[in-house]
Structure formats: C-alpha cells, structure tokens
C-alpha positions as CSV (number, residue, x, y, z in Angstrom):
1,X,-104.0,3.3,22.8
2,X,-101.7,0.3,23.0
3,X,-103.5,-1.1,20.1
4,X,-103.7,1.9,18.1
5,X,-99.9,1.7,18.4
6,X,-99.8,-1.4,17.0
7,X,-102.3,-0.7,14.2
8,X,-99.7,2.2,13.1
9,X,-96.8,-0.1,13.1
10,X,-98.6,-2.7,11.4
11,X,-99.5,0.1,8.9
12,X,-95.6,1.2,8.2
13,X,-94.2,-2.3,8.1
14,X,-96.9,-3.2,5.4
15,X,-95.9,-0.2,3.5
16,X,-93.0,1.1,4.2
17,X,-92.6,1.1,0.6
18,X,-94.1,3.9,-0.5
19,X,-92.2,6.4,1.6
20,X,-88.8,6.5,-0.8
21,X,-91.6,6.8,-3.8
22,X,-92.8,10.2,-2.0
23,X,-89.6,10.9,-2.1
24,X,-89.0,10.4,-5.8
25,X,-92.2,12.0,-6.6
26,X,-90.9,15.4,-4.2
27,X,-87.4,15.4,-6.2
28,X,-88.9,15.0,-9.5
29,X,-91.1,17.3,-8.9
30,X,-89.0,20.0,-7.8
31,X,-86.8,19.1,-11.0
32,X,-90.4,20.1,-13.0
33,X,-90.8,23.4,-11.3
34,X,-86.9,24.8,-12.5
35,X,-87.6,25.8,-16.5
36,X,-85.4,24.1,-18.2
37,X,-84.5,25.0,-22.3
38,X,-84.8,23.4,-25.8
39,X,-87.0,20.4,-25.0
40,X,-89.9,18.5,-22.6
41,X,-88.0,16.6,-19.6
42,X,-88.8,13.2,-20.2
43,X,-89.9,10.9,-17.1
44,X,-87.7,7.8,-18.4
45,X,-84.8,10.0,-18.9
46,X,-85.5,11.4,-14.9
47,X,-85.8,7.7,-13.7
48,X,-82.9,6.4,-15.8
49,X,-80.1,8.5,-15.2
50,X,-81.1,12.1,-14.5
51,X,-81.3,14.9,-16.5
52,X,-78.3,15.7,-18.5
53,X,-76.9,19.0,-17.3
54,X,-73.9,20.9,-16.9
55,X,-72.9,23.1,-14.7
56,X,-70.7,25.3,-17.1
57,X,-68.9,27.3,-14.5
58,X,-67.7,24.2,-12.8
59,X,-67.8,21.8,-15.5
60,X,-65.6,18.6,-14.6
61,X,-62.6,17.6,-17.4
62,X,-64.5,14.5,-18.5
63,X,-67.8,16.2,-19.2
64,X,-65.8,19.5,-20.8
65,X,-64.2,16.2,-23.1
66,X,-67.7,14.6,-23.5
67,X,-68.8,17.8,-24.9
68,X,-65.9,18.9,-27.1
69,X,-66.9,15.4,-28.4
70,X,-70.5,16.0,-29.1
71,X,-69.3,19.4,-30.6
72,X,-67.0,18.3,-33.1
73,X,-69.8,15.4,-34.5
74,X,-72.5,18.8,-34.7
75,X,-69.7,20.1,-36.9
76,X,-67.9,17.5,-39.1
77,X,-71.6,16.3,-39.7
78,X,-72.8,19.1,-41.6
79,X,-70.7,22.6,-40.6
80,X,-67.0,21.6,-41.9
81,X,-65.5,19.7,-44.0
82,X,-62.4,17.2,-43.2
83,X,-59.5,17.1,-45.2
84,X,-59.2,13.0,-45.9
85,X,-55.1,13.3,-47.3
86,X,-53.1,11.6,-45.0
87,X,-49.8,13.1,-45.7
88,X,-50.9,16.5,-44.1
89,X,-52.9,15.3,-40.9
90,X,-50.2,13.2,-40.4
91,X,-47.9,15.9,-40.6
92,X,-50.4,18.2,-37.9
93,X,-50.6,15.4,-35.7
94,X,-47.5,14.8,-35.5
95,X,-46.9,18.4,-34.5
96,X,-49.6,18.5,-32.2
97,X,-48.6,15.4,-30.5
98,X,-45.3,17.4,-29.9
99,X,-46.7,20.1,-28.3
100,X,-49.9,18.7,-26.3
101,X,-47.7,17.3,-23.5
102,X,-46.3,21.0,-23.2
103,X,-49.9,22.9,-22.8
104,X,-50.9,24.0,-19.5
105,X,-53.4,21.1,-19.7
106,X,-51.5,18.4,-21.0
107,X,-53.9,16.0,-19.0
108,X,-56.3,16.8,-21.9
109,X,-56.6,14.4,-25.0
110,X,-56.0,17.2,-27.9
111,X,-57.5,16.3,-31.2
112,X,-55.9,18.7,-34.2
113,X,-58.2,17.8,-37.0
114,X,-57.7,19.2,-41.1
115,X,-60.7,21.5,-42.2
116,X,-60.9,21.1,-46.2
117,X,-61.5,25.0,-46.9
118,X,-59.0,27.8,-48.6
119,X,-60.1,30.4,-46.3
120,X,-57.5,31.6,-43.4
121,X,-58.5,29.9,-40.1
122,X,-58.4,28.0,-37.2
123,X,-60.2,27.5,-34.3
124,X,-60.7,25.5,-31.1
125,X,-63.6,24.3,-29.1
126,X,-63.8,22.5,-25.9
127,X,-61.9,18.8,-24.4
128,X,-59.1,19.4,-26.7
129,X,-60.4,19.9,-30.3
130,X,-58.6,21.8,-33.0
131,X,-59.4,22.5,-36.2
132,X,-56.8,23.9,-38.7
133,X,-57.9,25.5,-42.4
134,X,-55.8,24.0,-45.3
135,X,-55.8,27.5,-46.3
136,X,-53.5,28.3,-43.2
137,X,-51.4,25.7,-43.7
138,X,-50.5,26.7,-46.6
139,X,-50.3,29.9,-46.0
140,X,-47.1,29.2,-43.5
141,X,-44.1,29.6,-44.5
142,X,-42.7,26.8,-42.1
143,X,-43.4,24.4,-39.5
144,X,-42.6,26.6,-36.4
145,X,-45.4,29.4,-38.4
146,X,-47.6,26.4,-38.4
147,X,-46.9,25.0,-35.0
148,X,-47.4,28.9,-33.6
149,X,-51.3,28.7,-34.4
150,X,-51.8,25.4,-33.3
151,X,-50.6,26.4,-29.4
152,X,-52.7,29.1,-30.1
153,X,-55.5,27.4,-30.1
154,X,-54.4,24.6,-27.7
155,X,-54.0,27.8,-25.1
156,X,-57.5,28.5,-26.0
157,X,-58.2,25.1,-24.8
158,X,-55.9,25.6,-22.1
159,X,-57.8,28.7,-20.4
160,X,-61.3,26.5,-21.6
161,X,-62.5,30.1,-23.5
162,X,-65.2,28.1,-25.0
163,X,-66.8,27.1,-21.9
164,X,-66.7,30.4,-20.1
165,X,-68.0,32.1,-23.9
166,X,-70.9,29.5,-23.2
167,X,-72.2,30.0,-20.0
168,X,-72.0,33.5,-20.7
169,X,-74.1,33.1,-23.9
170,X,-76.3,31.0,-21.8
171,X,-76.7,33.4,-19.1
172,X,-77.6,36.4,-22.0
173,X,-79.9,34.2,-23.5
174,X,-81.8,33.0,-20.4
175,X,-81.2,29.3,-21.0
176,X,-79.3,28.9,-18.0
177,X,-81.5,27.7,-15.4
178,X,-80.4,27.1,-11.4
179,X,-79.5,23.4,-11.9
180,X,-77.4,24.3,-14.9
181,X,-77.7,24.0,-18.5
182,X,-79.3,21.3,-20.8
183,X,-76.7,18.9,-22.5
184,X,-78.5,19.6,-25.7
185,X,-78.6,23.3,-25.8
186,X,-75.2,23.4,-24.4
187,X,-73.8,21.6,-27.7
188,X,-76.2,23.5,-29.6
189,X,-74.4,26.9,-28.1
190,X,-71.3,25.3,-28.7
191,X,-71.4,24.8,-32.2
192,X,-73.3,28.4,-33.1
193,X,-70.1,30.2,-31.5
194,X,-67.3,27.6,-33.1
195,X,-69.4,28.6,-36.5
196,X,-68.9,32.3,-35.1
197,X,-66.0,32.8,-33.4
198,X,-66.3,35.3,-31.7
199,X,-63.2,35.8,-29.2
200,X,-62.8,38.5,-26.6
201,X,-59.5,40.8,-26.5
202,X,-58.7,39.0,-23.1
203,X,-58.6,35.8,-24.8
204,X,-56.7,36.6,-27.3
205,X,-54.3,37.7,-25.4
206,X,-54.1,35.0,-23.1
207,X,-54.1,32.5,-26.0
208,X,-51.1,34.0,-27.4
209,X,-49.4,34.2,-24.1
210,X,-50.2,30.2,-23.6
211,X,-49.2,29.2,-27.0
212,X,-46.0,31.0,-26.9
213,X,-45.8,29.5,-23.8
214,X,-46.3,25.9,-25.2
215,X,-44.1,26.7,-28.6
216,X,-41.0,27.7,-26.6
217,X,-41.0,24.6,-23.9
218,X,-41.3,22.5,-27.3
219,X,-38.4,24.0,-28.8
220,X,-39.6,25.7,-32.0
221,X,-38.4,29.0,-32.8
222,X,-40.4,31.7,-31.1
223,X,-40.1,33.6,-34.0
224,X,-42.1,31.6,-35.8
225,X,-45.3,32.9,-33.8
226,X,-44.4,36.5,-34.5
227,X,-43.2,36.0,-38.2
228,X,-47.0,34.5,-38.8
229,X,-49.1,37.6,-37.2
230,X,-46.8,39.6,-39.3
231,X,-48.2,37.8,-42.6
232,X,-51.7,38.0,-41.1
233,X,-50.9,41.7,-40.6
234,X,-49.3,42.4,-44.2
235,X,-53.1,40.5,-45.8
236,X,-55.0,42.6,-48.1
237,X,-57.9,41.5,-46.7
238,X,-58.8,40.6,-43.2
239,X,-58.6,36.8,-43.4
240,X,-61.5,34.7,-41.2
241,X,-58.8,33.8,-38.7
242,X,-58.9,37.8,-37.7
243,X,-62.1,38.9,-38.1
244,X,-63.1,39.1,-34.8
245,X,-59.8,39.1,-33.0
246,X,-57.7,42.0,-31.0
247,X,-55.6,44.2,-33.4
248,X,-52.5,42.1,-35.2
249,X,-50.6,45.1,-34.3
250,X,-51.0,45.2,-30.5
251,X,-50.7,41.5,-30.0
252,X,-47.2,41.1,-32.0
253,X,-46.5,44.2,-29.5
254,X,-47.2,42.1,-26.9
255,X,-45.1,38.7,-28.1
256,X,-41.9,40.8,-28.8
257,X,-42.3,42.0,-25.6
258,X,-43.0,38.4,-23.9
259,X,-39.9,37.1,-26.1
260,X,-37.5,39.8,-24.9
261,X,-38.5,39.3,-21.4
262,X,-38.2,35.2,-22.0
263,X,-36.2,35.1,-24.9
264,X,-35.1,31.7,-26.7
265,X,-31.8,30.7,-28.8
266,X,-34.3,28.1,-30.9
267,X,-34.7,28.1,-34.6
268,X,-36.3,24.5,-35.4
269,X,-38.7,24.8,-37.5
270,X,-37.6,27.5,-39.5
271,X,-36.7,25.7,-42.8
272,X,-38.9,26.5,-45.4
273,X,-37.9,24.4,-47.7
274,X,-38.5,21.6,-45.8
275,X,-42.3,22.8,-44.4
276,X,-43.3,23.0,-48.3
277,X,-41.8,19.6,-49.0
278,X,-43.7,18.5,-46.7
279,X,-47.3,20.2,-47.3
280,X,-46.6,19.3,-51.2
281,X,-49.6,17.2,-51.3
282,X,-51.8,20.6,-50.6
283,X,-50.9,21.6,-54.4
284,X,-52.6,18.9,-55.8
285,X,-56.0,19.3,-54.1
C-alpha cells in the first residue's frame, strides 16, 4: 500500500500538468455547447482572448463606446455619407462640445458627425455618436433650433435607447444566447436599426425630456426646441426624422408643459441672422 501511495504521487508530480488542460478543455467545451449566432467559434480566438460577447443588458461604458465605434465605421463605410466642409462641422462641434458636458452622461465621449444628404434627419447610436442631416441643418431657423435636436439625440444616448432596442431585437430574433450576444452580430444589429430607426413612444419622450434638459443647463433658449417640432409639424410631408416617431403634436404638448413647469428667461441662440451666416457654406453644396 505504502508503495502504491508513492507510485500515485510520483504519477501527479510527473504530470501535474495536464490537470489545468482538463480544465480548459471542460470550459471550452461548455462554451461549444451554448449556440452562439453569425459565425463558427474559432479555437485561436477561445485561447487568445475569449469570445467576444456582450452582455447587452449590462453592457459596461467602454464596450457600449467600443461598439458605437465599430457602428459608426459599418456606417460611414458604405450606409452614409460625411459631409467633408469644415465650416459647418466646425460649427456642430462646437455646439456639441457645449452641450456634452451638460448630458446626463457627460462621462461619454460624444461624437456629432455631418451626414451629406438633403433629407430631414438625425439620429444617434450608441458611446456617444450623432449624426446630423445637412438637410436639418438647414432647415433650422437658428442655432438654439439646431442645438434642440442635437440634445435630442445626445438624450438618446443618455438613456442608451440603442442598446436596450438591441437586446430586444436580439432576444426577438433568437440570437441572444445565455452568455450574451456575439460582438459581430451585435454591430450587425446595430447598424440595421441606425439604417431603420425605429424609436418607441417612451423614447421619444424621454429623449425630448433629456435634451430639454441638456438645452436649458447650456443656456439656449428653450424655445428653440419647441419652435423646431412646430416646423416639423407644419411639413407637407412627413420628413425621415418623423417617420417613425410619437405624434409632433403630443410631444410639443409635452415640452410646453415641461417649460411652464421649469421655465427659462434664455434667448441665445435665437438670431437668425446670425445661424444662416454661419451655415452659408450649405448654399454652395
């Protein structure tokens, strides 16, 4: 027996080794068994760093940045077109930069970017990405008008709509697995609904609430929010920016309202001659 004891120690000692492979091979293999979309797991990827998934419902700000990131080159790659005049994203930056600190999530890094297309619209993804139509812009009568849309879409930012609009797209579509969601799809998902747009009533609404929030703590006229739904609302046609969004009606019910409870003396941004000085350039394109 006492030999027997010592041929099994022997045995461990000399391969002790193998018993963190087993190991591996056990948590790889249970990695194999949960279905995962889009694509074949590859070994490598397992052994170098993992398999890249998110957990969408508690997705960390660096990995919800990551993936705005990975968004917005899907897009500007092939989906949108940038507008290259540096007179005008100068001028949106600029605003932007004013109101970012003033978000709800002004640990963020927002990027307002120019989309090079005459149709009415903007929209927002995930990590702090904007993307403003030159067709908005100039449809704006003034800066605070302007300024109103873009903490629109920071607030959608702010509440990370995207992200919640993607797990639940996810979840529909069975592509969520128990680990999470694959990196790949996940951008793939992202992308389809910035190309979409689809936004829920609740959104919306909480969008404008945050973005009214974010206009007033930066000063601009409050005004400027509701005077720009109004011109939406007057259209003859239901521009992009509306087409799946709450009625005009009830949410510029809902901003008077949030005004008169909170209201503001502010009227910056309200010259127009000085917005359409400054968006001349836009005539020439």
């Amino acid at each position: 027996m006492k030999l027997k004891g010592l041929f099994v120690k022997y045995l461990f000692y000399q391969h002790r080794w193998i018993y963190p492979l087993i190991s591996v091979v056990v948590a790889l293999s249970l990695c194999l068994l949960t279905p995962l979309p889009s694509r074949a797991l590859d070994w490598f990827d397992l052994i170098r760093g993992g398999v890249q998934v998110l957990q969408l419902s508690n997705v960390s700000e660096r990995q919800e940045v990551d993936l705005g990131k990975q968004i917005n080159e899907q897009l500007v790659s092939g989906e949108v077109r940038l507008y290259r005049d540096n007179e005008i994203n100068g001028y949106v930056q600029q605003i932007a930069r004013r109101l970012a600190p003033l978000t709800d999530r002004p640990e963020i890094p927002y990027t307002v970017q120019v989309v090079d297309d005459a149709s009415i619209n903007a929209f927002a993804t995930a990590g702090g990405f904007v993307y403003i139509h030159t067709g908005l812009i100039r449809l704006a009568d003034n800066e605070a008008e302007l300024a109103s849309v873009i903490g629109h879409e920071m607030g959608h930012i702010s509440g990370k709509h995207l992200v919640k609009q993607m797990r639940q797209r996810a979840i529909a579509s069975g592509l969520a697995s128990a680990t999470g969601l694959d990196r790949n799809t996940a951008v793939a998902i992202g992308v389809d609904l910035a190309i979409q747009r689809p936004r829920s009533r609740q959104d919306e609404f909480d969008a404008d609430k945050r973005g009214l929030r974010t206009l007033s703590r930066a000063g601009y006229a409050q005004s400027g929010m509701v005077s720009f739904m109004q011109k939406l609302l007057k259209a003859r046609s239901t521009p992009s920016f509306l087409s799946t969004h709450p009625a005009t009606g009830d949410r510029i019910k809902a901003l008077n309202s949030a005004i008169n409870a909170q209201p503001s003396n502010s009227n910056q941004g309200l010259d127009n001659a000085a917005y359409k000085a400054r968006i001349r350039s836009l005539g020439r394109a």
